[in-house]
Steps between C-alpha positions, in 0.01 A plus 500: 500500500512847733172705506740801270617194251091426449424851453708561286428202343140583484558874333732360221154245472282831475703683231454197279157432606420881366678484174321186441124647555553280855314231405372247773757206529340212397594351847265734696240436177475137586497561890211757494271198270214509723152297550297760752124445620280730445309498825189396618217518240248749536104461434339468197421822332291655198798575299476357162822382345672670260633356200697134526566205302351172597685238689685268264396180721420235271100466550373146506176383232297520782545688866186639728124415503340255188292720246296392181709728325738315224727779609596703759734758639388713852817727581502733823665797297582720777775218568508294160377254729347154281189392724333277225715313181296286263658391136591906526823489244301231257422683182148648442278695328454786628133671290463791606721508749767588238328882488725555877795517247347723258426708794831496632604637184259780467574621857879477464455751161321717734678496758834631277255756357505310134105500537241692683191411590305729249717346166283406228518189322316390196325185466574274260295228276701238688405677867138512393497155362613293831287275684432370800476758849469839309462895538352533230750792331375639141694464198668796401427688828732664716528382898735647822754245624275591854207345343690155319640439832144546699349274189789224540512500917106489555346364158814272406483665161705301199433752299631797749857290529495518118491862497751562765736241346505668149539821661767425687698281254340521175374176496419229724810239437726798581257569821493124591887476436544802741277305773717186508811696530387751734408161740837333487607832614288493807576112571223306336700253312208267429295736301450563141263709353371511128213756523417775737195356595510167602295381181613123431800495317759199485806535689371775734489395886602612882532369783309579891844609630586745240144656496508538854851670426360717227220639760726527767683741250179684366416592862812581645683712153129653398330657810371775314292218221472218710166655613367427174439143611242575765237633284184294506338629179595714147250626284662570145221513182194506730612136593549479872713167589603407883812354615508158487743529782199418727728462826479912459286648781452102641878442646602749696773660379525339144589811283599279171580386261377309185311202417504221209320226326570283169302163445851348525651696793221493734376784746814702633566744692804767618389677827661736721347571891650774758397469904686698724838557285466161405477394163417170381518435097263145351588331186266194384387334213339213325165537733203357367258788536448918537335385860747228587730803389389748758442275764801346525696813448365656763548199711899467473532900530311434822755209584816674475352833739355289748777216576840741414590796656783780360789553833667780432810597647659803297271742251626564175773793554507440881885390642549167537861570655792716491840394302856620543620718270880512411671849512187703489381800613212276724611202663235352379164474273118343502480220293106493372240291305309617155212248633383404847688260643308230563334142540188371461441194667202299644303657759618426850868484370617842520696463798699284285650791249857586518698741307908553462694718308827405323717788316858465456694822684585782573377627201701679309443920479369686317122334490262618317137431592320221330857319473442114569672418780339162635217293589246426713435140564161392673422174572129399585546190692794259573560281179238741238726650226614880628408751304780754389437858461737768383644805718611799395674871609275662695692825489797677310812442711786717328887404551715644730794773398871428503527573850215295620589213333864490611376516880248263445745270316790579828229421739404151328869395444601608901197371645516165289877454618397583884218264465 
C-alpha cells in the first residue's frame, strides 16, 4: 500500500477512533502487558508501614524458634511478615484479651465522633456486680468514657467493659453481638465473642492470628487512642492498680497492649513493640505463670529484633515506577505504595530482596489519583512465597482533547505500520 493510501487510511481510522471515545485497541492493550523491575533496593529505613493486609500464605502449626507457649503468633507488622507460628488458628480463649475488641469498638465510635471522651455513662447493678480484675465503678454513679477506657487498659476492669457495653448498645448481648461482627469485618474468622470482657462464657474463643490482626488494626486505624495502652498505672476510687503489662518500661519499645488470665486459659498475652520504624506485634497463651509470662515474652520480642531485619526498598507514597498512560495529557504517571514496600528477612539476607512491578498498560486516561493500577511484587529469597503489594495513581493525569487524541492516535497507527 503507497505512503498516501496509508494515510489516508489512517485518518478515516482517526474519525472513527474519535466518535468512538478512541478507545485503546485491544491489540496494543495486550502488547503493552508488562512485568518491569523496580530497581535496586534501597536501605532499610525508619518508615513505618502504613496500613496492609497480611499475606494470605498458608502458615504452618509450627514455624520459628520452640516456646512454652501452647500458642503463638510473632508477626513483623511493618511487612505482615510471620516470624513465629504455633497452634495460632486453633481456637482459644482469649480472658481478657477479649477487652482489645471492646476497645476497638469504643475507639471506632470516637473516632466517627458518636462518643467523646468526656460522655457519661451510668453504672449499672450488673457493672458493679462483676468479678474477677475490677475498677471498682459505684452503682448508680456516673463515669467519662476517658476514665472506663483508662480502668479497662491498665486495671483490666470487668466491670468498666460493662459500662461501656451498655452504653454503647444498651446491653451487653447487643455489645458482644457488635464485637463478633465488627471482627469478621476486619478478618478474624476464628473469633467469637459472648461478653465484652473476656469473663468465661461457652462458645466464646479467638485465635493468636486474629488477635495479632485485631492489634495490628488498633495501632495502625487508632493513633490518636492507641496511647492509652502504655500507661503503667490508673488510680480511679483512691485505688491505684499498675499495668500488668509488665514488659512496659522493661522491653524497649513495647507500647501495648493487654494482658489475660482464666484458670482454664492460662497466662496470655497481646503485645505490641516499635524500634526504629519497626514494629513487631506478640500473641501467646496457655503459659503456666505471670513470671513465665513476662519472661518469655520478652524473650521472643527480643528474638524477632535481633535475628530479622526490615529491607526497604520504596516508602509508603514514594514511586516505585512510571506507567504509560493512553491518550493523556502526560505520557505517563507514578505508580505508588499505601505501605512500605518491603521484606523482612533473616539478618545477613538482605542482599537477597528483589522487587518487580507488573501493571497491565498504557493505562487508560483520565486517572485519577488513588486509582489501582498494579502491584508490587517482592520476593525475599529464591523459593520464599513473594509478597504482593498494591500500587496505585500517584497523580491526576487528565485526557487529552479531540485534537490531541487524533494525533496521538495518527502517530500510533503510522508509526506501528512503519515499524
Amino acid at each position: 500500500m503507497s505512503h498516501p493510501a496509508r494515510a489516508a487510511l489512517a485518518a478515516l481510522l482517526v474519525g472513527l477512533l474519535m466518535l468512538a471515545g478512541a478507545p485503546m485497541p485491544a491489540s496494543a492493550q495486550q502488547e503493552q502487558a508488562q512485568t518491569r523491575p523496580a530497581g535496586k533496593p534501597r536501605s532499610p529505613t525508619k518508615s513505618a508501614a502504613s496500613k496492609g493486609g497480611q499475606s494470605d500464605t498458608p502458615q504452618p502449626s509450627q514455624i520459628g524458634i520452640s516456646t512454652p507457649a501452647k500458642f503463638a503468633y510473632l508477626l513483623d507488622a511493618t511487612t505482615n511478615t510471620v516470624l513465629l507460628s504455633k497452634d495460632a488458628d486453633q481456637p482459644m480463649l482469649p480472658s481478657s484479651m477479649a477487652k482489645l475488641m471492646t476497645m476497638y469498638l469504643v475507639f471506632e465510635e470516637l473516632k466517627a465522633g458518636k462518643l467523646k471522651l468526656d460522655t457519661r455513662f451510668r453504672v449499672s447493678e450488673r457493672a458493679r456486680s462483676m468479678g474477677g480484675s475490677r475498677m471498682f465503678v459505684e452503682l448508680g454513679s456516673e463515669i467519662s468514657v476517658e476514665d472506663l477506657i483508662k480502668g479497662v487498659v491498665v486495671q483490666s476492669g470487668n466491670d468498666a467493659c460493662v459500662v461501656l457495653a451498655e452504653g454503647i448498645a444498651g446491653t451487653e448481648e447487643a455489645f458482644a453481638a457488635r464485637m463478633t461482627k465488627r471482627a469478621r469485618e476486619l478478618g478474624m474468622t476464628g473469633s467469637v465473642f459472648k461478653n465484652s470482657s473476656g469473663w468465661p462464657e461457652e462458645g466464646m474463643v479467638v485465635t493468636a492470628r486474629d488477635l495479632a490482626i485485631l492489634a495490628r488494626h488498633t495501632v495502625e486505624d487508632f493513633p490518636d487512642y492507641y496511647r492509652y495502652y502504655a500507661m503503667t498505672e490508673f488510680t480511679w476510687n483512691n485505688i491505684r492498680q499498675q499495668n500488668r503489662n509488665t514488659l512496659l518500661g522493661m522491653t524497649p519499645g513495647a507500647d501495648g497492649l493487654k494482658t489475660g488470665h482464666t484458670e482454664e486459659a492460662g497466662y496470655g498475652l497481646t503485645a505490641s513493640a516499635i524500634r526504629d520504624g519497626r514494629r513487631l506485634i506478640l500473641v501467646v497463651n496457655g503459659l503456666p505463670d505471670m513470671r513465665t509470662r513476662t519472661a518469655e515474652t520478652a524473650r521472643l520480642i527480643e528474638w524477632g529484633f535481633r535475628e530479622f531485619s526490615t529491607k526497604v526498598a520504596f516508602r509508603p507514597g514514594e514511586p516505585v515506577t512510571m506507567a504509560d498512560v493512553w491518550l493523556g495529557e502526560a505520557d505517563k504517571v507514578p505508580l505508588v505504595a499505601k505501605r512500605a514496600v518491603a521484606a523482612t528477612v533473616p539478618v545477613g539476607k538482605e542482599a537477597g530482596v528483589r522487587v518487580r512491578v507488573e501493571y497491565t498498560g498504557p493505562v487508560h486516561a483520565p486517572v485519577r489519583r488513588g486509582d489501582p493500577i498494579g502491584k508490587a511484587i517482592v520476593e525475599a529469597a529464591p523459593g520464599a512465597q513473594p509478597v504482593e503489594i498494591p500500587l496505585y495513581a500517584g497523580a491526576d493525569v487528565t485526557r487529552m482533547g479531540p485534537v490531541g487524541r487524533a494525533i496521538s492516535v495518527l502517530r500510533h497507527y503510522l508509526f506501528g505500520w512503519i515499524s
